[in-house]
C-alpha positions, -999 to 999 in steps of 0.1 A, spaced: 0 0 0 9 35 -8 16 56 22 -10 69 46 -15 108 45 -2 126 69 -32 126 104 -40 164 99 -47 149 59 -65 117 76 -88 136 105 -96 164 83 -111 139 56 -124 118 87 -146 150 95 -158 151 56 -163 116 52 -186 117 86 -203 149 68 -206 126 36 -223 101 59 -249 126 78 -257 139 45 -263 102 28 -299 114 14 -282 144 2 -258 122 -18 -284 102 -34 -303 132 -42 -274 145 -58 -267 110 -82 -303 112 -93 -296 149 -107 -270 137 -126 -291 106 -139 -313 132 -147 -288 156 -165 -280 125 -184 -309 114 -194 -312 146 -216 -324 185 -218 -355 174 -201 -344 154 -173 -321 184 -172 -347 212 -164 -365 185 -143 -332 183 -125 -326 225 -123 -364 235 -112 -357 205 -80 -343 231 -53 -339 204 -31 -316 181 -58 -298 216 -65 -289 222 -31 -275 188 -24 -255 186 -56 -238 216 -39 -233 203 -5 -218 172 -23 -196 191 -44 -179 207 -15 -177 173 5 -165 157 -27 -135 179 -37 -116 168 -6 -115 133 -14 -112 142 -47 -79 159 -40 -65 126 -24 -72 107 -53 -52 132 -80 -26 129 -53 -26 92 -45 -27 84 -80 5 104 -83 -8 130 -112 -4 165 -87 26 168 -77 22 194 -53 8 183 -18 -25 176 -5 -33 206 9 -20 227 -27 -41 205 -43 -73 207 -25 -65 249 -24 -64 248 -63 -97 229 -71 -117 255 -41 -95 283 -67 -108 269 -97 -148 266 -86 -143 301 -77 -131 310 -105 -153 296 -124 -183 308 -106 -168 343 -111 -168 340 -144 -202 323 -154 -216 353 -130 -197 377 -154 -208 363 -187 -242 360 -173 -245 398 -166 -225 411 -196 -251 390 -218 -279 397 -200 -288 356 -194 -281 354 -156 -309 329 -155 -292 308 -184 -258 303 -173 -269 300 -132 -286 268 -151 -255 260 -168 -237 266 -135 -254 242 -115 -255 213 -142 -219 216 -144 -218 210 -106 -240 184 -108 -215 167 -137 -186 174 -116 -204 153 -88 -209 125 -111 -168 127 -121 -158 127 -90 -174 97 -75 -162 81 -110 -131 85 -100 -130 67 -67 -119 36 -83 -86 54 -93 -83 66 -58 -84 27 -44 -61 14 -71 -37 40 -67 -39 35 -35 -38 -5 -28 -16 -14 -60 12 5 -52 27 -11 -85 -5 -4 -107 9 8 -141 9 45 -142 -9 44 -179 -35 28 -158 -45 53 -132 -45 84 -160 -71 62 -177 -96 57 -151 -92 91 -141 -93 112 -172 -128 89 -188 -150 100 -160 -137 138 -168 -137 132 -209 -174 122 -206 -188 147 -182 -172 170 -202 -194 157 -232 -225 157 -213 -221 196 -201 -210 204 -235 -240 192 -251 -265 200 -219 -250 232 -221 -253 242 -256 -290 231 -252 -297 254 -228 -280 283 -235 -297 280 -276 -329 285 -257 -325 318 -251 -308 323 -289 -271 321 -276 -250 316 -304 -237 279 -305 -203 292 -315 -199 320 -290 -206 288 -265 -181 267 -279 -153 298 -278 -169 303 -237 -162 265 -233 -124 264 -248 -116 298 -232 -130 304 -199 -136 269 -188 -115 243 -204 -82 264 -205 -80 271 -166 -84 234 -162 -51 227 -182 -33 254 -164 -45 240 -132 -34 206 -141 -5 219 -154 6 236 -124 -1 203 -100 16 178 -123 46 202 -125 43 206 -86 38 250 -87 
């Protein structure tokens, strides 16, 4: 086995995994938006007029990052500490709330991209608990072929990426949002700061 964390590492996700457990109808709630989200633009506004799934797909977000941040540093692919790594991914949903808030104003569709907010949320729920089986390989097959964990960590990411790309695009067309303008939002403003981000915890900055 790899080795443990260090105990402030282990109590601190003690607390959140307790937190995961207390919210357990939370979680579930959470799962079936993202059933719904996949199950197409319907299930998706189903999914986003549900306060109650929209609220727990954001308490489950923030419990999940945590443990999500062990995995990308058990399976060896951030190279820059637990606690740099968890700080980045908080940095990056910030960001990224930032600027869906700003696009939303400066075009005038607040109400369109909150909705694309919160199904991205509810996607990047649905990655995360994908990607627990890279967190136990990495972490009992201490010999597991690097190849390997980079695989069953970057599917769950490739297709949630699909899924908001295309549950996106649907709902942002509804209020006449040009398809391209979404597609140069999407490379530029979402998908770039995740490179750099990855970029900067592979390279250990």
């Amino acid at each position: 086995m790899r080795e443990m964390p260090d105990p402030y590492v282990l109590a601190f996700l003690l607390v959140i995994g307790v937190l995961l457990l207390l919210f357990y109808n939370r979680l579930l709630a959470a799962v079936r938006g993202g059933a719904l989200c996949i199950h197409g633009l319907n299930g998706t506004q189903e999914m986003l007029g549900n306060k109650y799934i929209c609220d727990s797909v954001r308490i489950e977000l923030l419990l999940l990052v945590p443990f999500y941040a062990l995995t990308l540093v058990v399976a060896g692919v951030s190279q820059a500490g637990y606690w740099w790594t968890l700080a980045a991914l908080f940095a990056f949903l910030l960001l990224r709330k930032i600027v869906i808030s700003l696009m939303g104003w400066l075009g005038s569709r607040q109400a369109a991209f909150r909705a694309v907010e919160r199904t991205g949320y509810t996607v990047a729920v649905l990655v995360m608990l994908a990607s627990v089986p890279a967190l136990l390989v990495g972490w009992l097959v201490p010999d597991a072929p690097r190849w390997l964990l980079w695989v069953l960590l970057a599917l769950p990411p490739a297709a949630g990426l699909f899924i908001y790309y295309l549950r996106g695009r649907s709902l942002l067309l509804q209020t006449e949002f040009s398809s391209f303008f979404w597609v140069l939002y999407l490379c530029g403003l979402e998908i770039l700061p995740i490179c750099v981000v990855v970029n900067r915890l592979i390279n250990g900055n």
